[in-house]
N, C-alpha and C positions, 0 to 999 in steps of 0.2 A: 870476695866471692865465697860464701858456705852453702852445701850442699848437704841436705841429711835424708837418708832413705828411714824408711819405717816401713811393719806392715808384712815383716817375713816373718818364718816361721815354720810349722811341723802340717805337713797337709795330707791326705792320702790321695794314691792317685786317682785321676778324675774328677778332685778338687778343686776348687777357687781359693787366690788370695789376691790381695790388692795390693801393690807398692806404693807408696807412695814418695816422693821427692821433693823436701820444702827447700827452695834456694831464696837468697839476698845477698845484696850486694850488686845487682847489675836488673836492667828490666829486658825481659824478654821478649822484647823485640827483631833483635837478629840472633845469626848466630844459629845452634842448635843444641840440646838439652836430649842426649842418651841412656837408652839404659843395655848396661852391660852386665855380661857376669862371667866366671868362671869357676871351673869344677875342680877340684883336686886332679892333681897331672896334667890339667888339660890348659892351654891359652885361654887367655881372655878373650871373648867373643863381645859381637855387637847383638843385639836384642831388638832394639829399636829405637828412633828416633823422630822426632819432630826437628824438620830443619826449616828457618823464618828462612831463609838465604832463597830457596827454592818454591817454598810455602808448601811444601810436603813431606808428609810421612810414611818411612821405610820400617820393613820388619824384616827377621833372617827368614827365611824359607822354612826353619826348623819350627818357627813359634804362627806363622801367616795363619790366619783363620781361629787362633784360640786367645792370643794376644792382642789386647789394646793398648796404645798410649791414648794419652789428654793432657791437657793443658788447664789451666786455672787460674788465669792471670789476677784474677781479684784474690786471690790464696797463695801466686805467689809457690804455687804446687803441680807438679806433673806426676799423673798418675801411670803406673802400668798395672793394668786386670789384668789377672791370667788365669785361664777356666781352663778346663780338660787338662789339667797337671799331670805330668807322665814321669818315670823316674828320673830319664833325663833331663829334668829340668833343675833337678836338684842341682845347687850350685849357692856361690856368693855372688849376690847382686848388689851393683852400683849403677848411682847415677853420674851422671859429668855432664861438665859443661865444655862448649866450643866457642871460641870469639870469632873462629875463621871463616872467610866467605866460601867457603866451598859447596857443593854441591851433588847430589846424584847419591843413589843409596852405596857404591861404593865406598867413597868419602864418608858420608853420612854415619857408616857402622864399623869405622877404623877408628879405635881406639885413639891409634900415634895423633890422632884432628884435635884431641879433647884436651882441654887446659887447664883443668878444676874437676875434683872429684870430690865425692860421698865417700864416706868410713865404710859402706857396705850394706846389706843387710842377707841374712843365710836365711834359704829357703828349701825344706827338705823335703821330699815327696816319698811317701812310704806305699809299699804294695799292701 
């Protein structure tokens, strides 16, 4: 299983970028495929995800209404949009993957679920 994020980058706030997450090794059929990040001193948070286990998609309360996931199964790629960028969002983003059948956005944006990760990609929002 490899996972590569792209797609970050220097944005100001109010901006757009796009993530993107090319994986192989496994078909995205079950299972579920997150995107996380973390901010210097702070834990790693859940962002969102597509979970096949439940057939839906969770976002944290922090990102709901300015964040997308998708999926791309002929690519092989899961994206996450993020419009309306604020400082906090600044942070290193990753994607992972989950084999587990679990379920509910609780599960769903817990990191300790994820078995496979991305290198990362930094995403900085400037005022």
């Amino acid at each position: 299983v490899q996972l590569v994020e792209s797609g970050g980058g220097l944005v100001q706030a109010g901006g757009s970028l796009r993530l993107s997450c090319a994986h192989s090794g496994f078909t995205f059929d079950d299972g579920a495929i997150g995107w996380f990040r973390q901010a210097p001193g702070k834990e790693r948070e859940g962002v969102s995800c597509i979970n096949r286990n439940d057939g839906k998609i969770y976002y944290a309360d922090s990102v709901k209404g300015r964040f997308t996931i998708s999926s791309d199964n002929a690519k092989n790629t899961v994206y996450l949009q993020m419009t309306s960028l604020k400082l906090e969002d600044t942070a290193f983003y990753y994607c992972a993957r989950a084999d587990g059948l679990f379920s509910g956005p609780s599960w769903s944006l817990k990191s300790d679920e994820y078995d496979y990760w991305g290198q990362g990609t930094q995403v900085t929002v400037s005022s």
